[in-house]
C-alpha positions in Angstrom: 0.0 0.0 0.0 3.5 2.3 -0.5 1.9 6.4 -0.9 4.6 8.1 -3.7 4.6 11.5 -4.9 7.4 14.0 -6.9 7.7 17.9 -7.2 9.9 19.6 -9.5 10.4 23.7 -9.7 13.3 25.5 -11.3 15.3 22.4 -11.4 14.5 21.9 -7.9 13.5 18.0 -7.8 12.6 15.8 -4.7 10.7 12.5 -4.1 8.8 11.4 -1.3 7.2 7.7 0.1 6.4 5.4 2.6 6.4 1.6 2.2 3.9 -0.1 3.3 4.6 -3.6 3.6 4.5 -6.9 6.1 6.9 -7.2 9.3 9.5 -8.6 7.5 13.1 -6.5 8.0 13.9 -3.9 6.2 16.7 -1.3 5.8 18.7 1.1 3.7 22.0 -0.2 2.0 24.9 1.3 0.1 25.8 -0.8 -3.1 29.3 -0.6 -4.3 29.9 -1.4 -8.2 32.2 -3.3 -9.5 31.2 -4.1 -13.0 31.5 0.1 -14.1 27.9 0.7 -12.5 26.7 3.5 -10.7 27.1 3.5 -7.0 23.5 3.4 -5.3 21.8 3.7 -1.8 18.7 2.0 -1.4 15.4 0.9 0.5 15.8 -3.3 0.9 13.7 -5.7 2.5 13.3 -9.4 3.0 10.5 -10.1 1.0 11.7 -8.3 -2.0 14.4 -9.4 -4.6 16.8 -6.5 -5.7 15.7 -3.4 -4.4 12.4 -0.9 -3.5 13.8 2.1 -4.5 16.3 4.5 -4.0 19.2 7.1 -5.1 22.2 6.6 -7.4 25.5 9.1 -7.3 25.0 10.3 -10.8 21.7 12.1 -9.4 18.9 9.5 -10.8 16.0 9.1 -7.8 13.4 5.9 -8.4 10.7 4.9 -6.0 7.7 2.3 -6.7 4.0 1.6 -5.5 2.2 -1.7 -6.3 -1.3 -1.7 -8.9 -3.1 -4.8 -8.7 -5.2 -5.8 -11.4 -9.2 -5.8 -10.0 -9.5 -9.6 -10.4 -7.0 -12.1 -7.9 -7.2 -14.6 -10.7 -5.3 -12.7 -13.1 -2.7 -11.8 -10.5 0.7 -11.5 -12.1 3.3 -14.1 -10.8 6.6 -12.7 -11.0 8.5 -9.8 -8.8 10.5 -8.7 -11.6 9.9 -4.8 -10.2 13.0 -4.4 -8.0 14.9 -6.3 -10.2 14.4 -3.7 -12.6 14.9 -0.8 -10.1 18.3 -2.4 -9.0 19.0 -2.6 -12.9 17.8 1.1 -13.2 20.0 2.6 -10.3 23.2 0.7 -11.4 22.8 1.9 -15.1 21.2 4.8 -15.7 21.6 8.4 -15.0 19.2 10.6 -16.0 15.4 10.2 -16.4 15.0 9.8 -20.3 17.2 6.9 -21.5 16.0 5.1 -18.0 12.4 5.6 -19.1 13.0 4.0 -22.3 14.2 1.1 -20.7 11.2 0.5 -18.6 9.2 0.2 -20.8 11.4 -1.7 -23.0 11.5 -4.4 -20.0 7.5 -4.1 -19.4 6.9 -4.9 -22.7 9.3 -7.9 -22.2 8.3 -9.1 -19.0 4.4 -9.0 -19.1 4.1 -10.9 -16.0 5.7 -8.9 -13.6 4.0 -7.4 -11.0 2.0 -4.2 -12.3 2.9 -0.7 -10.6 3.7 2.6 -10.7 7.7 4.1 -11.2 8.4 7.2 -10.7 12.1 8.7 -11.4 13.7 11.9 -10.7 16.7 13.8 -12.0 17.5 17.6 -11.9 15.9 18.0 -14.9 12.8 16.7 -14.7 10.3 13.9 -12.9 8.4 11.3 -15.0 5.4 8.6 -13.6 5.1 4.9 -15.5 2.5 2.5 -14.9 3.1 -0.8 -15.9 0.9 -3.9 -15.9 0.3 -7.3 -18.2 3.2 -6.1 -20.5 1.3 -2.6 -21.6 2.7 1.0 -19.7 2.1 4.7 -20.3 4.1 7.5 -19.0 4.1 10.6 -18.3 7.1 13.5 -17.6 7.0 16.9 -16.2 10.0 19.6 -16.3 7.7 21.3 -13.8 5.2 20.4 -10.9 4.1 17.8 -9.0 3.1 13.9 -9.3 1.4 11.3 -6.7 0.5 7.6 -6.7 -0.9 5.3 -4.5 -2.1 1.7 -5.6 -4.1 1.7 -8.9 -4.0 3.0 -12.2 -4.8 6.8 -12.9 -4.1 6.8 -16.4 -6.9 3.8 -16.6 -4.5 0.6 -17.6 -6.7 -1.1 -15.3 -9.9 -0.1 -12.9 -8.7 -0.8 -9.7 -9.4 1.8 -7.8 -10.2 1.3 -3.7 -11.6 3.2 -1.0 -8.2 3.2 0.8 -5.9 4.0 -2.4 -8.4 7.0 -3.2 -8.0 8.7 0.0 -4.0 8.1 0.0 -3.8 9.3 -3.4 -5.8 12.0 -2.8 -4.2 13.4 0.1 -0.4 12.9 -1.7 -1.9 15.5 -4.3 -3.3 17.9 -2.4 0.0 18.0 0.2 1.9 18.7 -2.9 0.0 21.2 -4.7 0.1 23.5 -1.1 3.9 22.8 -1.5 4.2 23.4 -5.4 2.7 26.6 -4.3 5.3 27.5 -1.9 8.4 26.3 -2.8 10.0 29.2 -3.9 9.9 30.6 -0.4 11.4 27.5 1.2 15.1 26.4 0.9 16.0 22.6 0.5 15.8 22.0 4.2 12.3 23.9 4.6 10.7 21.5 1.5 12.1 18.4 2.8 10.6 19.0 6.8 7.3 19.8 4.7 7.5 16.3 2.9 8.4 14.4 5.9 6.0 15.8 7.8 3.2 14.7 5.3 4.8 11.3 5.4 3.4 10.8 8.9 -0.3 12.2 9.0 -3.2 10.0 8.0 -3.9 8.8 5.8 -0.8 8.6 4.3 1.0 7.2 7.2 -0.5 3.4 7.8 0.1 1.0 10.4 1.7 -1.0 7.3 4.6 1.6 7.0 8.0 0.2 7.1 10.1 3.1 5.9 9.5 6.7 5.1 11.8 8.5 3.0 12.3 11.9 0.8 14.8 12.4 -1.8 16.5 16.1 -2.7 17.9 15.3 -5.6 20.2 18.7 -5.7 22.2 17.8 -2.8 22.2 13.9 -3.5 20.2 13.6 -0.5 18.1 11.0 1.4 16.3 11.6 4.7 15.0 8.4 5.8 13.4 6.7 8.7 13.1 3.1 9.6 9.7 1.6 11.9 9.5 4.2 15.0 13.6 4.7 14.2 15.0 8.7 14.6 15.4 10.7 11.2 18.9 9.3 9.3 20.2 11.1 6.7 22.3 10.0 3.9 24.3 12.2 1.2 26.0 11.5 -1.6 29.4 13.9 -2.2 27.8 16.2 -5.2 31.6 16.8 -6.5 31.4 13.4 -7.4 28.8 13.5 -10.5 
């Protein structure tokens, strides 16, 4: 039931979620490449291959929320999503050519698990859903995207009661800040978004992690459970 939403002003990009999930562990790691990749920091969990989502050094943010299809018989079978977001991170970037990819691989792979990815880079934020092999997409140099668990673009009518309200509440919390960003520095916008990452509905009894990514400073704030704030930066003379 993972709540994701994006805002981009004047090159000013960030990303926001929780992750809903079951108890199973979960944690932020730093992966080290060693096949010319990308280093990457991302969310991880137990019941997940690859990873949820996350920052990579050259400045590319990703984050993912599940869309099931309306019918449990047609369920897809395979959790290909954080494979591809581990492929993504260690690969890729900038938003564009990473886009291109995804749907490349949806196409390819149409049992995976259907969803929504967004992606982040300082120039721009874009929202895919994918599901049964068939995606649409959609990318802004300039304001604000949300998604909770079924498909706005109409892929598939699974809209809930529960994902309605989420969703809802993700786009209204943003337009107020897409409003008032230009009066807020870095640290202002990113208290905003993690404040909205733990009011109802928003915040679940399901959330594992809460995080927000400023992609300008190669910055995530994340949080793990009940766990403090952390804060994890990338060094911006490296990209």
């Amino acid at each position: 039931m993972c709540t994701i939403g994006g805002i981009i002003s004047e090159g000013r990009a960030f990303l926001l979620k929780n992750f809903d999930y079951p108890p199973v562990p979960t944690g932020w790691a730093y992966f080290t490449p060693f096949d010319g990749g990308i280093a990457h920091f991302a969310l991880v969990d137990h019941g997940q291959r690859g990873v949820n989502s996350g920052l990579n050094e050259a400045g590319l943010g990703l984050q993912i929320s599940r869309s099931k299809p309306p019918d449990p018989g047609s369920e897809e079978s395979e959790e290909k999503r954080t494979v591809l977001n581990g492929e993504i991170l260690n690969r890729f970037s900038s938003v564009g050519p990473a886009l291109e990819y995804v749907e490349r691989f949806v196409e390819e792979n149409p049992r995976m698990y259907g969803g929504n990815l967004m992606l982040a880079d300082a120039e721009c934020i874009s929202i895919t859903e994918y599901i049964g092999g068939r995606s649409r997409s959609k990318t802004k140099s300039d304001g604000y995207l949300a998604r909770a668990n079924h498909s706005v673009f109409g892929l598939v009518e699974n809209e809930g009661e529960g994902t309605l309200e989420r969703y809802r509440a993700m786009n209204r919390f943003l337009g107020e800040i897409y409003d008032e960003i230009a009066e807020l520095d870095n640290d202002g916008v990113i208290a905003r978004l993690r404040k909205a990452l733990q009011e109802h509905p928003v915040l679940t009894q399901n959330t594992r992690s809460s995080f927000t990514i400023c992609i300008e400073e190669s910055r995530v704030d994340y949080m793990v459970g009940d766990g403090p704030w952390e804060k994890f930066r990338f060094s911006t003379s490296s990209r």
